[in-house]
C-alpha positions in Angstrom: 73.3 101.0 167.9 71.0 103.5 169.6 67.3 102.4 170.5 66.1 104.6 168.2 67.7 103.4 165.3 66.9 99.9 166.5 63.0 100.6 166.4 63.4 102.5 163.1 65.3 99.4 161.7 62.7 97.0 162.9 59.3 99.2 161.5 61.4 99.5 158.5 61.7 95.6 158.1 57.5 95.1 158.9 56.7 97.4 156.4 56.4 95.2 153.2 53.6 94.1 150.6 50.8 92.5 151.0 50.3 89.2 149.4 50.8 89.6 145.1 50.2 87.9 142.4 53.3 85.1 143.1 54.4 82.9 145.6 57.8 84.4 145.4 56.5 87.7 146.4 54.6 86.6 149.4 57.3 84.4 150.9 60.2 87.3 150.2 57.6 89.2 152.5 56.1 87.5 155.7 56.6 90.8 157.5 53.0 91.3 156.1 51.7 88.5 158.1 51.7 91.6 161.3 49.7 93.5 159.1 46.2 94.0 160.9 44.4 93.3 157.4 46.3 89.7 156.7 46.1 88.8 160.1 42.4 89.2 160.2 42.4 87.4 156.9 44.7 84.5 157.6 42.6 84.3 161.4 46.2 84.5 163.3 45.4 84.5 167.0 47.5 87.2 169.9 49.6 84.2 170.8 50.5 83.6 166.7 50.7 87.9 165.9 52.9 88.0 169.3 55.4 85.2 168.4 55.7 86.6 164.6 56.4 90.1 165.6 59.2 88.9 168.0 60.9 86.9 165.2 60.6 90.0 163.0 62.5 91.7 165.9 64.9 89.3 166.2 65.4 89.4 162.4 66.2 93.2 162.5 68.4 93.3 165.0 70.6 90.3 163.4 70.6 91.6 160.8 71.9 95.0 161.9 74.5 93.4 163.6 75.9 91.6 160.2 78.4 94.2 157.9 76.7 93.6 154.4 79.4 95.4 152.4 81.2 91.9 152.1 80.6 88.8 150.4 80.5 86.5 153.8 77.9 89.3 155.3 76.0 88.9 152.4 76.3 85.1 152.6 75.3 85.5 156.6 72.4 87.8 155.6 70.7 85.7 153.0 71.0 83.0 155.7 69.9 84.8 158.4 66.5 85.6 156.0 66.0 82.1 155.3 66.0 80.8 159.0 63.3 83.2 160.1 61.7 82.9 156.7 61.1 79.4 157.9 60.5 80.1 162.0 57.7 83.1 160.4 56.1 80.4 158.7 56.5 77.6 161.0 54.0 79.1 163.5 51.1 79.4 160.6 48.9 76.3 160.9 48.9 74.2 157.1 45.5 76.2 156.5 47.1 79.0 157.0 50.4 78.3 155.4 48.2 77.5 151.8 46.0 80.6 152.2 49.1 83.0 152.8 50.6 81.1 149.5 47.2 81.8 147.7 48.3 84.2 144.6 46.1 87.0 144.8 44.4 89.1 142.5 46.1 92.3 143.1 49.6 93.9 144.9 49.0 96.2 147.6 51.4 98.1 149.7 51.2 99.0 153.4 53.1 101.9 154.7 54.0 101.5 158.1 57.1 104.4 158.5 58.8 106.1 161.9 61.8 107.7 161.1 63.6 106.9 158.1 65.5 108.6 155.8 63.7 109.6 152.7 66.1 107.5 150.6 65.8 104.2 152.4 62.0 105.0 152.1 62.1 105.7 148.1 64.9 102.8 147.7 61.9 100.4 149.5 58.8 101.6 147.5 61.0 101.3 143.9 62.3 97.8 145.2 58.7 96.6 146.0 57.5 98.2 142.0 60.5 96.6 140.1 61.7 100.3 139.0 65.1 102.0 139.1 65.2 104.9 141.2 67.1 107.9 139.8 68.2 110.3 142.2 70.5 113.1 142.7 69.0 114.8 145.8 66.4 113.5 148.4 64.7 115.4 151.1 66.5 116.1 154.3 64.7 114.9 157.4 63.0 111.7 158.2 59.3 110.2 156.5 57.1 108.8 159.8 53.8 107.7 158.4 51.5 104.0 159.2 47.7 103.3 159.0 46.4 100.3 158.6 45.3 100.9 155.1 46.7 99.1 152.0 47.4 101.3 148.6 48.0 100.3 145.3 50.9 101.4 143.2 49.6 104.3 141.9 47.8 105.3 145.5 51.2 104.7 147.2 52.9 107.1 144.7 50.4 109.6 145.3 50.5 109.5 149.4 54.5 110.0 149.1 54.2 113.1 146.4 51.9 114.5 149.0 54.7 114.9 151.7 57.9 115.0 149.2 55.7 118.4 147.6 55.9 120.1 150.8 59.5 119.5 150.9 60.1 120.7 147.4 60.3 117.3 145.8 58.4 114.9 143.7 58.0 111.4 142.4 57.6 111.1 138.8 56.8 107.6 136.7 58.5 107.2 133.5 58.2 103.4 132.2 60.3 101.5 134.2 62.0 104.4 135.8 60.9 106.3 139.5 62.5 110.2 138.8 62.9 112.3 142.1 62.6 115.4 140.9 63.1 118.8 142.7 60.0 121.0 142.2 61.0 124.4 140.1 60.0 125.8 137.0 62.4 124.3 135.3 60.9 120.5 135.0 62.3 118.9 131.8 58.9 118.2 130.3 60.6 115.5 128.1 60.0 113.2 131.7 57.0 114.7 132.7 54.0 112.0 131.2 51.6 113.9 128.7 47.9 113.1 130.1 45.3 113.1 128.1 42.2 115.3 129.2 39.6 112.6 129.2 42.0 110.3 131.4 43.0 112.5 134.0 41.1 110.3 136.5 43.7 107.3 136.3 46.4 109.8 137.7 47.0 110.4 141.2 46.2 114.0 142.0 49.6 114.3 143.1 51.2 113.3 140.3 52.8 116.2 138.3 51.8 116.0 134.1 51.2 118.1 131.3 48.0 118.1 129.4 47.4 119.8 126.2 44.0 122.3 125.9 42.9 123.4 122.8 41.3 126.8 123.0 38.8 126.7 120.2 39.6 130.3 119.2 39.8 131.8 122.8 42.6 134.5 122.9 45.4 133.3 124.3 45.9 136.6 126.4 42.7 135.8 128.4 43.1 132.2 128.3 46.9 132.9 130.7 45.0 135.7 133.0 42.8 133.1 134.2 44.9 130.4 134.5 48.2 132.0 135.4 47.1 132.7 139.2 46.0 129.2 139.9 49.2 127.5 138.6 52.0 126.5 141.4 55.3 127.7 142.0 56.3 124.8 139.9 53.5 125.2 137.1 53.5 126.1 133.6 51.2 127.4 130.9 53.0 127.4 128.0 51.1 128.9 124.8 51.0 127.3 121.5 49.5 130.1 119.0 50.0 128.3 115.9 48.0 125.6 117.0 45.6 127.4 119.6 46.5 125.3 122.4 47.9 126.0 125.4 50.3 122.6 127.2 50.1 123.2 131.1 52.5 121.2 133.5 50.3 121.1 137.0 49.6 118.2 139.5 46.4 116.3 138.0 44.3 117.3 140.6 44.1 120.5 139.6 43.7 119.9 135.8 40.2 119.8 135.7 39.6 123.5 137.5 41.9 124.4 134.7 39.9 123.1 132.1 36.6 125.0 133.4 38.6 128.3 133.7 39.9 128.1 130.0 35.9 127.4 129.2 34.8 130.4 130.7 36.7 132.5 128.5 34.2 133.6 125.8 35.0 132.5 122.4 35.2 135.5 120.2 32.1 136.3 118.4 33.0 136.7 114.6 32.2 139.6 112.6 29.2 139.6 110.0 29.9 139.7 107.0 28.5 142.8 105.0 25.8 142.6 102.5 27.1 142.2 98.8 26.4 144.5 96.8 23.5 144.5 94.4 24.6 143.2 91.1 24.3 146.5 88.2 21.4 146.5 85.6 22.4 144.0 82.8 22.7 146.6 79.8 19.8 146.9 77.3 20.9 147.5 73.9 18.2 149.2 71.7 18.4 150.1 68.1 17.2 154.4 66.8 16.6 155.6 63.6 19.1 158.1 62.7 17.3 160.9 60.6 18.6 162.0 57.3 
């Protein structure tokens, strides 16, 4: 196995989730413990970070050298995890064994990314949300990204559409399902989530939906000029006339702008209504003498 591969292996293995809202979670992931974040927390010394990052290292490289696809190198695998599972956590002091086991509030994700393939990277971030991934295609090329930030689901979603767009892909959420889609015009909107206007500020602005905008009498012909040359290569204003709306598919970020340029179209002004006419003379009936 080349170097290369080697280091991409091991940054792949550190890369993991921060401490979540269960002990299983935190001990299936003691890679976090080289996080700069937990260590600080957790007050690991050099001599502690050094030790753990050599195991983790160690880790990688046996388990590169074990063939998975069979049930004994699955069996050696799983064993393999377990004996540094316990060497990780043997060089924690008991205070810091019970702090790292400490359920916290909320799950956060580090990104910490040099090389890998785009599916290993999406097969990791699905794994880590309890989704199925559902994939015909992924990007060619590799994904290389790390800061010492730590996201939340919906942040981590977000950073990856950001690089999959300019590849011509993108991540899409659908209950328990993580869609790679590939970006066209042609987006089934039966998987794209319908956002509502006023909760456009939960979505990433990334994160490709389809809001509905009613256009309180606005003709639609003027509504489309000024929204049509914002939209992406990928976006969509589709007119509804019987209703007076118009449903546009568009990254969320960009939903708002939307909204103000379908507002400054002027709502027609109606016509007033002519005067009715003045009602005629009631008739006045009147009795002559007829002479003889």
């Amino acid at each position: 196995m080349s170097a290369g591969r080697m280091t991409a292996l091991t940054l792949f293995a550190i890369c993991s989730i921060l401490p979540a809202s269960s002990t299983r979670a935190q001990e299936a992931d003691v890679a976090g413990l080289v996080h700069p974040e937990v260590a600080e927390r957790l007050s690991l010394d050099d001599t502690q970070r050094a030790k753990i990052q050599q195991l983790l290292l160690d880790r990688a490289q046996g388990l590169a050298a074990i063939q998975a696809d069979t049930p004994t190198g699955k069996e050696e695998q799983a064993a393999l995890q377990e004996k540094f599972q316990q060497d990780i956590l043997a060089v924690l002091t008991p205070e810091q064994k019970a702090q790292w086991s400490a359920p916290q509030p909320t799950q956060k994700l580090m990104f910490q990314f040099r090389d890998m393939k785009w599916e290993d990277v999406l097969g990791w971030f699905s794994s880590q949300q309890d989704l199925t991934l559902v994939m015909d295609r992924t990007p060619g090329g590799t994904f290389t990204y790390s800061d010492t930030r730590s996201y939340s689901p919906s942040e981590g979603i977000d950073l990856l559409n950001s690089v999959l767009m300019t590849r011509g892909f993108t991540l899409v959420r659908r209950e328990k399902m993580l869609v790679v889609m590939e970006l066209n015009a042609n987006i089934p909107l039966e998987l794209l989530p319908r956002a509502p206007l006023e909760q456009l500020d939960e979505r990433g602005r990334f994160e490709i939906v389809s809001v509905l905008f009613p256009l309180a009498g606005r003709p639609i012909d003027a509504v489309l000029a000024e929204v049509k040359p914002y939209l992406s290569s990928y976006g969509r204003a589709i007119p509804l006339a019987r209703g007076g709306q118009l449903l546009v598919v568009e990254t969320a970020g960009k939903m708002s702008t939307i909204n103000e340029l379908i507002a400054s179209v002027p709502v027609p002004k109606e016509n007033p209504k002519p005067d009715k006419p003045a009602p005629p003379p009631q008739p006045v009936f009147a009795a002559y003498a007829l002479g003889e």
